[in-house]
N, C-alpha and C positions, 0 to 999 in steps of 0.2 A: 751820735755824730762824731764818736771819737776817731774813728777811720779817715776821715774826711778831712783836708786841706789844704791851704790855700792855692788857688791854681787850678784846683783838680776840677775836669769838667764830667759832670755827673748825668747821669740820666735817671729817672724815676717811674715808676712802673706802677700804674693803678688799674682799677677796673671799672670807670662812672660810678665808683662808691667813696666815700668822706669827702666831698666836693667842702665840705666845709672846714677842710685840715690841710686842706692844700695851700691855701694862702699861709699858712704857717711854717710850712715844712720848707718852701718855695723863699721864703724869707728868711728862713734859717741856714738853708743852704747857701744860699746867696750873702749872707755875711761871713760864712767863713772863708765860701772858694774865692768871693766878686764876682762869680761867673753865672749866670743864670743858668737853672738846671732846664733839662731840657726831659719834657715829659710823655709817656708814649703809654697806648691802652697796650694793656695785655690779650685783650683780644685780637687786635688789628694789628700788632708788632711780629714784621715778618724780618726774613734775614737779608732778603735787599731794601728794608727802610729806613738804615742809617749804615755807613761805610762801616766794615770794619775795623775793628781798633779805634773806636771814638770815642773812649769813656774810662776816667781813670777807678771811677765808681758805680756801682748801677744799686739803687736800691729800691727792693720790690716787697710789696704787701705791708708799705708801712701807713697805708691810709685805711680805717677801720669800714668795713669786718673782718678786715685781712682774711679775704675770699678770693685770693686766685690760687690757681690749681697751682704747683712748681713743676709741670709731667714732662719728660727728658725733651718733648717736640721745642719746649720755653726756655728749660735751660741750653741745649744745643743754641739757639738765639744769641742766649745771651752771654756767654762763653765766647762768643765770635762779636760781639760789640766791645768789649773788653778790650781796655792794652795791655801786654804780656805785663803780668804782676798786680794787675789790675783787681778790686775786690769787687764781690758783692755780696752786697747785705740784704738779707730777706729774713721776715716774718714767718713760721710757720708751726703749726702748732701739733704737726708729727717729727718726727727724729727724719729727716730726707738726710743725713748724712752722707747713709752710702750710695746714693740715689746721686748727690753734687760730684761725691770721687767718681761713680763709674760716669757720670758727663766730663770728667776731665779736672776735675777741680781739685785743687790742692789744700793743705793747713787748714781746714775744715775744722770751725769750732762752734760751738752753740752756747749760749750764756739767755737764760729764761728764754728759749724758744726764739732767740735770735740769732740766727747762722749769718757768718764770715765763712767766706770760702773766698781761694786766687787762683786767680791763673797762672797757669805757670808761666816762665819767664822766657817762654818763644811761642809764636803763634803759630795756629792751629794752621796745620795742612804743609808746614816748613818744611824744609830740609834741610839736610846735613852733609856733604861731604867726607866719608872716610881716607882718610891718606892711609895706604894699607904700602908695607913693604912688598915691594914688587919681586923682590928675589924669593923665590919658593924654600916652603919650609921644609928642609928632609928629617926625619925619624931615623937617627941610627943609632942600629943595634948592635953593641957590642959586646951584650954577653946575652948569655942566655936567660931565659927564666927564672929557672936555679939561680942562677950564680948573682941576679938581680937580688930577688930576694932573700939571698943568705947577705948582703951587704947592709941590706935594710933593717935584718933580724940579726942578733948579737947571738941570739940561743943556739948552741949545738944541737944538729937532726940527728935522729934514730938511723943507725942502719937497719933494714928491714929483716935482713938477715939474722940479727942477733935478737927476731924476738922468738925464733922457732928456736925448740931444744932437740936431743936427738931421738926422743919419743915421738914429739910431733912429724916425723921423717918418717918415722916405721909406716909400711905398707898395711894396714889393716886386715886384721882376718877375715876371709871371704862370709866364714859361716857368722861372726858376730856381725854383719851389715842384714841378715834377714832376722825380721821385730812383728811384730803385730801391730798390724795398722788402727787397732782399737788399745790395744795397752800403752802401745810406743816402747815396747822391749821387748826384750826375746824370751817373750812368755805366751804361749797362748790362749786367747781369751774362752770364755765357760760355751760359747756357741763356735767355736773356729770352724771356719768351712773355706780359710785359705792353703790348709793342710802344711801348717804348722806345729799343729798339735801331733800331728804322725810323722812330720821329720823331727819333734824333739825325742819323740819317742821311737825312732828308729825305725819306724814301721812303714807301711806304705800298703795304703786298704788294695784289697782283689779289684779286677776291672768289675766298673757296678753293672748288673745287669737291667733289660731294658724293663718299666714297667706297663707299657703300652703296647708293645711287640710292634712298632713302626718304627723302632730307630734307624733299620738300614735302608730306608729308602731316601733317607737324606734330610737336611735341616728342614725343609720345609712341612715333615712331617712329624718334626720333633718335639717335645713339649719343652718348656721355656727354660726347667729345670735339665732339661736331659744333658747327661754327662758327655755325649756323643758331637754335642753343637760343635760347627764350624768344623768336622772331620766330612771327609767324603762319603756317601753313599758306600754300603757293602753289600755281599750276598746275604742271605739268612742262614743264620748258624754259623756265620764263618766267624775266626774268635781274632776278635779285636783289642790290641793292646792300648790301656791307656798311657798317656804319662806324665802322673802329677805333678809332678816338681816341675815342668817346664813352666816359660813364663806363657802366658796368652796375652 
């Protein structure tokens, strides 16, 4: 009953159980405030059964088997009987901590299963007026990006220029950009069949001949290997140049 004093008008919260601890509690509150407490079921306690803001203290489940529920429909209730700053004390024998702050409750403490919780110190559903400056606020930009952040940063930037030397400038040799797409250099690999291996070696094989003898009537009768894919149709026997080295 350390919370509790004189003045304060209380209200107490039971459920038709410890009828026989009530004349007690009822007498002890009433010597400290003077004021008789004024007692409501938890059952039947709705939120137009007492005004709001009528109670400097509400104390619930202090009558034994402290078996009322605390479920957000009882705290919403009792959060609104409360006067801003107002406590309530309740029994309960899980941690409802966060269960008090998300109904609104504030300084939320437990000492052996006895929770204090306040409200805070305006009532529920209030408002506020903002006096906002009425003149509009402008954003100006006076420098740039850059010049924003080099005032911010003390450090001297890189010119981009001086990280290239005159090497890195040189045009690259045409022939040192073609590699083998299986070694990653300009080597060719023990199977090459991108004819690498016959430009390192200077060479350049004969036009292959067909081994099917369908190649000139056109892809559609070509086999998947044939060297001839994607060239047009020709006569038979007419002689057909390849040309390796182009790209396809």
């Amino acid at each position: 009953m350390e919370n509790i004093k004189a003045g304060d008008r209380v209200l107490l919260v039971w459920n038709n159980s410890g009828e026989n601890e009530i004349n007690d509690i009822v007498n002890e509150i009433l010597n400290i405030t003077n004021i008789p407490p004024i007692l409501e079921n938890s059952a039947m306690i709705s939120e137009g059964s007492r005004p709001q803001s009528s109670f400097n203290v509400i104390l619930s489940n202090w009558l034994s088997p402290h078996s009322i529920e605390h479920k957000d429909s009882l705290l919403a209730i009792l959060i609104k009987l409360l006067k801003p700053s107002g406590k309530l004390i309740l029994k309960e024998n899980n941690d409802i901590s966060s269960v008090l702050k998300l109904n609104g409750f504030v300084n939320v403490s437990n000492t052996e299963n006895t929770f204090v919780a306040e409200k805070p110190n305006f009532e529920v559903g209030s408002k506020a007026s903002l006096k906002l400056n009425s003149k509009p606020m402008v954003w100006k930009l006076d420098d740039t990006v850059e010049d924003a952040w080099s005032k911010d940063n003390d450090d001297e930037t890189i010119d981009a220029d001086n990280l290239l030397d005159e090497d890195d400038l040189k045009r690259p040799d045409k022939a040192s950009l073609s590699v083998c797409a299986t070694t990653g250099k300009r080597k060719a690999c023990a199977d090459c069949t991108c004819g690498l291996a016959e430009e390192l070696k200077g060479e350049v094989k004969d036009t292959p001949k067909s081994s099917c003898g369908s190649c000139y009537l056109g892809d559609a009768f070509r086999c998947a290997t044939c060297p001839y894919l994607g060239m047009p149709a020709f006569k038979p026997g007419e002689k057909v140049k390849l040309d390796l080295k182009a790209d396809i």
